[in-house]
N, CA, C and O of each residue as an XYZ file, in Angstrom:
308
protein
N       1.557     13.361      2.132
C       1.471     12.460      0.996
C      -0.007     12.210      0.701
O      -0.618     11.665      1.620
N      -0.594     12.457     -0.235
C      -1.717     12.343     -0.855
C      -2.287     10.191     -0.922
O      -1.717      9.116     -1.107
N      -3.172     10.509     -0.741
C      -3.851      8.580     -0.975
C      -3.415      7.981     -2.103
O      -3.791      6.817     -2.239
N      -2.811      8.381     -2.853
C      -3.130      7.944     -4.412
C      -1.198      7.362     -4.240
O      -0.727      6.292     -4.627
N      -0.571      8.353     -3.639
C       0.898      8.161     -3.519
C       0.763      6.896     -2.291
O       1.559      5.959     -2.215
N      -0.032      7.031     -1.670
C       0.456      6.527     -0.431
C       0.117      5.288     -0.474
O       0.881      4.467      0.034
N      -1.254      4.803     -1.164
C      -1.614      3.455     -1.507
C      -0.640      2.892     -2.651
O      -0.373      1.702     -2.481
N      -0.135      3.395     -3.614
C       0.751      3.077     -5.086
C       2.225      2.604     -3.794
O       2.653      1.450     -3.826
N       2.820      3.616     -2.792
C       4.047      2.989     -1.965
C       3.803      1.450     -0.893
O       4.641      0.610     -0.564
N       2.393      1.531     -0.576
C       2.156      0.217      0.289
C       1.927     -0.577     -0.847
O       2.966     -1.236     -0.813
N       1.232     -1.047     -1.963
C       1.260     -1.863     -2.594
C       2.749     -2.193     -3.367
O       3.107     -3.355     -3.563
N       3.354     -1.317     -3.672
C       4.799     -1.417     -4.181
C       5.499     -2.317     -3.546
O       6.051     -3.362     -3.889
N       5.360     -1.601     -2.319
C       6.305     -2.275     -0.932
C       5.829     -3.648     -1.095
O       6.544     -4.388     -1.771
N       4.703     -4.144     -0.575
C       4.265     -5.454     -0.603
C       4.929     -6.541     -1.732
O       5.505     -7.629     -1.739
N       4.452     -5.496     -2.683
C       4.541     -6.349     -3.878
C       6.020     -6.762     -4.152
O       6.269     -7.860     -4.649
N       7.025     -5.847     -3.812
C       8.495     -5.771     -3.695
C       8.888     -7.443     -2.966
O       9.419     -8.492     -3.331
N       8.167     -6.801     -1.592
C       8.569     -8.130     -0.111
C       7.683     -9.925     -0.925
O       8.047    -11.056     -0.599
N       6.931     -9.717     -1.607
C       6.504    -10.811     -2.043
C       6.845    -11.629     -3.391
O       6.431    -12.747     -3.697
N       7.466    -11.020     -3.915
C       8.343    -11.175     -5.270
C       6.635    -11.294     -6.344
O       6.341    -12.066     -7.256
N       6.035    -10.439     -5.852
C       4.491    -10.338     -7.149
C       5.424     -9.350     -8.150
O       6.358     -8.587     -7.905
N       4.780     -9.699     -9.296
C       5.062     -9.085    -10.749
C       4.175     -7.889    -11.196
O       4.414     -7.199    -12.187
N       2.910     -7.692    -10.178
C       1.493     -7.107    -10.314
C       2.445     -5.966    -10.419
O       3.549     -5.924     -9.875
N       1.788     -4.824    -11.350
C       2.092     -3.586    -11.079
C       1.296     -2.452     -9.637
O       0.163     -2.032     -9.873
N       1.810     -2.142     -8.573
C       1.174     -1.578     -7.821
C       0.269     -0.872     -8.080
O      -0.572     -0.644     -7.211
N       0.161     -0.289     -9.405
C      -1.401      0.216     -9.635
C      -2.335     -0.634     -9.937
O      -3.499     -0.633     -9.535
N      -1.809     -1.384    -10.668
C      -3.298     -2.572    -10.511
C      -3.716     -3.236     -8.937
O      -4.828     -3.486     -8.471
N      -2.286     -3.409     -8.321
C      -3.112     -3.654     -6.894
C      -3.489     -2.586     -6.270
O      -4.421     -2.982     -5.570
N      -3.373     -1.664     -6.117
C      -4.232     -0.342     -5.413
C      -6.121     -0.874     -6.405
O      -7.311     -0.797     -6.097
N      -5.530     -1.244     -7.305
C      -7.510     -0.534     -8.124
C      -8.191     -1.866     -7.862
O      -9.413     -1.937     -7.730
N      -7.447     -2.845     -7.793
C      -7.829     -4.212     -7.432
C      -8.338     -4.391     -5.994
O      -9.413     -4.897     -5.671
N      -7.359     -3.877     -5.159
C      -8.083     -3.525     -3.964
C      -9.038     -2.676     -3.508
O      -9.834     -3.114     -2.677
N      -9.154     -1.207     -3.990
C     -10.610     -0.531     -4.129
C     -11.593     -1.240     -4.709
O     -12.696     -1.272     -4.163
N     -11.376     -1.883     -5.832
C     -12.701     -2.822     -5.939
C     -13.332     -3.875     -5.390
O     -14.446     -4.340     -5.630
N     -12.402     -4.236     -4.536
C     -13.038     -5.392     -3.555
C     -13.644     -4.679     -2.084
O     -14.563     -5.155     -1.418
N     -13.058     -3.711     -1.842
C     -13.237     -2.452     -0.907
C     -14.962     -2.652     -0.877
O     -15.553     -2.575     -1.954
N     -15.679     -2.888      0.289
C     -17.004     -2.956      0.699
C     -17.092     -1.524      1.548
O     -16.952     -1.575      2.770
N     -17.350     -0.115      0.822
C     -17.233      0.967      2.274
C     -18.628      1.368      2.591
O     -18.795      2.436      3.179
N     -19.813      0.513      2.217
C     -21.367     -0.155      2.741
C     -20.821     -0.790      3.999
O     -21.275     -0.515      5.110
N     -19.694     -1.767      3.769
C     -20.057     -2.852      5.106
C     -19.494     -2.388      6.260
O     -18.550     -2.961      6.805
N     -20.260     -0.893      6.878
C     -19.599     -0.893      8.370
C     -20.994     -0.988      9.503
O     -22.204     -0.825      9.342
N     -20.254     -1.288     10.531
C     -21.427     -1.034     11.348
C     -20.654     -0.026     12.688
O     -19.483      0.261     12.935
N     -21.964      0.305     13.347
C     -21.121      1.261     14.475
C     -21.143      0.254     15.931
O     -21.843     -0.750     16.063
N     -20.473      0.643     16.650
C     -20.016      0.067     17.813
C     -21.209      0.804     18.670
O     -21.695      1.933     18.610
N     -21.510     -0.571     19.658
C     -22.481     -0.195     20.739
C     -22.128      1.328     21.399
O     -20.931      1.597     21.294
N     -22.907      2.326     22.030
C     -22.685      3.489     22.480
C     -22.655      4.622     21.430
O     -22.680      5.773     21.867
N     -22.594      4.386     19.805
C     -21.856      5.538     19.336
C     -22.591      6.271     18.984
O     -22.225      7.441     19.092
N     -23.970      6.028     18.396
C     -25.265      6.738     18.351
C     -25.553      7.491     19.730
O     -26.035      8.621     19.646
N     -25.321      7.011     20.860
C     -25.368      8.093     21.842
C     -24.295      9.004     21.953
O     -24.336     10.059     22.586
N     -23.426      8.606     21.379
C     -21.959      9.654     21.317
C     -22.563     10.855     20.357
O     -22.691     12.039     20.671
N     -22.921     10.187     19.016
C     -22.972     11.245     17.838
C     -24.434     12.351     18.423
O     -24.338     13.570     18.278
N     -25.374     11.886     18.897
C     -26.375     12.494     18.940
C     -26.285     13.442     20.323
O     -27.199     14.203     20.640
N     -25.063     13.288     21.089
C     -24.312     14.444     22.200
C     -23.499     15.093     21.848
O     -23.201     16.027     22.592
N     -22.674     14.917     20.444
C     -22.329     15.883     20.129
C     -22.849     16.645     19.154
O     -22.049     17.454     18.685
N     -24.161     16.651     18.599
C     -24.360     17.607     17.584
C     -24.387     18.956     17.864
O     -25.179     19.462     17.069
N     -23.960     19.724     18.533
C     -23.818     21.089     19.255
C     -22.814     21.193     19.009
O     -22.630     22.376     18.721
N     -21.479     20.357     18.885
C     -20.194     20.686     19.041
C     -20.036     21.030     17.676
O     -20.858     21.096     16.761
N     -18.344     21.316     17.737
C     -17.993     21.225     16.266
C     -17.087     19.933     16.085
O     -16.212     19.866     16.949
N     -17.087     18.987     15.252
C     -16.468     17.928     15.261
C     -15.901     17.784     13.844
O     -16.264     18.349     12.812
N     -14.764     16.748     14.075
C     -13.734     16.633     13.204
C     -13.812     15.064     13.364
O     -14.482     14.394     14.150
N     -12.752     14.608     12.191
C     -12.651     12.853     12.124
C     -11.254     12.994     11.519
O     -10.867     13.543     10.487
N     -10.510     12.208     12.656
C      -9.064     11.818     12.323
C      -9.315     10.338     11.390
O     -10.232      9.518     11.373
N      -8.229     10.439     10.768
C      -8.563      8.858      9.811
C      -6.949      8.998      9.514
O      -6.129      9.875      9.785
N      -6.850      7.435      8.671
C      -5.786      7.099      7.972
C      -6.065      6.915      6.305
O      -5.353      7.105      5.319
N      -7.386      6.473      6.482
C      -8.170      6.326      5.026
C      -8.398      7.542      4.327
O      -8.406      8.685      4.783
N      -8.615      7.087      2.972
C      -9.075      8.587      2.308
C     -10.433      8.671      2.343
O     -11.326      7.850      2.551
N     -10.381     10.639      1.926
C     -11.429     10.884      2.027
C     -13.025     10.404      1.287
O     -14.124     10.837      1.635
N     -12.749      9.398      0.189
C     -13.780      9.061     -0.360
C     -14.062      7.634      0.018
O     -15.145      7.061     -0.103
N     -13.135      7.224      0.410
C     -13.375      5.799      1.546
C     -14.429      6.636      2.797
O     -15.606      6.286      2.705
N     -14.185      7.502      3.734
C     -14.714      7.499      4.611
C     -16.053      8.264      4.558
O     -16.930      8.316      5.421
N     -16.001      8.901      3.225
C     -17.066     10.023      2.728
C     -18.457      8.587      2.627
O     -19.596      8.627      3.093
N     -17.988      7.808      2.091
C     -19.067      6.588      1.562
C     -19.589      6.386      2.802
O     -20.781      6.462      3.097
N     -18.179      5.985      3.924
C     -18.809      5.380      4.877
C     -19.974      5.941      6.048
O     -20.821      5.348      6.716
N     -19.492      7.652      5.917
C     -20.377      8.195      7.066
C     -21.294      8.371      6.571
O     -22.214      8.526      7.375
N     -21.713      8.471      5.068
C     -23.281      9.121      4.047
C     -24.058      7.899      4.622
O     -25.200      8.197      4.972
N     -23.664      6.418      4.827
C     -24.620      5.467      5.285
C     -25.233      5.703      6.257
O     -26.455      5.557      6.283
N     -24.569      6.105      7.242
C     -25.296      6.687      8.747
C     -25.719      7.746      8.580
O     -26.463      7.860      9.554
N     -25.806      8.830      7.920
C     -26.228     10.135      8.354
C     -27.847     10.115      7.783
O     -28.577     11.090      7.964
């Protein structure tokens, strides 16, 4: 299932369980706009993690999409 489906079914759902009138696409775009994907920080150790693996080949499991997490790693790199 693609982000676009998958955020439009969790806001649906919500919106269903809460008796909101919002159309789930306005809460998906309502929520990307409040979406801060500037405000992360990294956890103690991880700069020594990333800078032991640059030899490897590495991958990133997520639940988020890819332009959520695209924002987030361009800050660190």
């Amino acid at each position: 299932m693609d982000i676009e489906s998958y955020e439009r079914r969790v806001f649906a759902t919500t919106a269903a369980a809460t008796g909101t009138d919002v159309p789930a696409s306005e809460l998906v775009q309502a929520y990307n706009d409040v979406l801060e994907n500037q405000a992360v920080f990294l956890r103690p150790g991880v700069d020594t993690a990333i800078e032991s693996s640059v030899v490897l080949a590495t991958a990133i499991v997520t639940n988020g999409s890819e332009n959520t997490h695209t924002t987030k790693l361009r800050r660190w790199a």
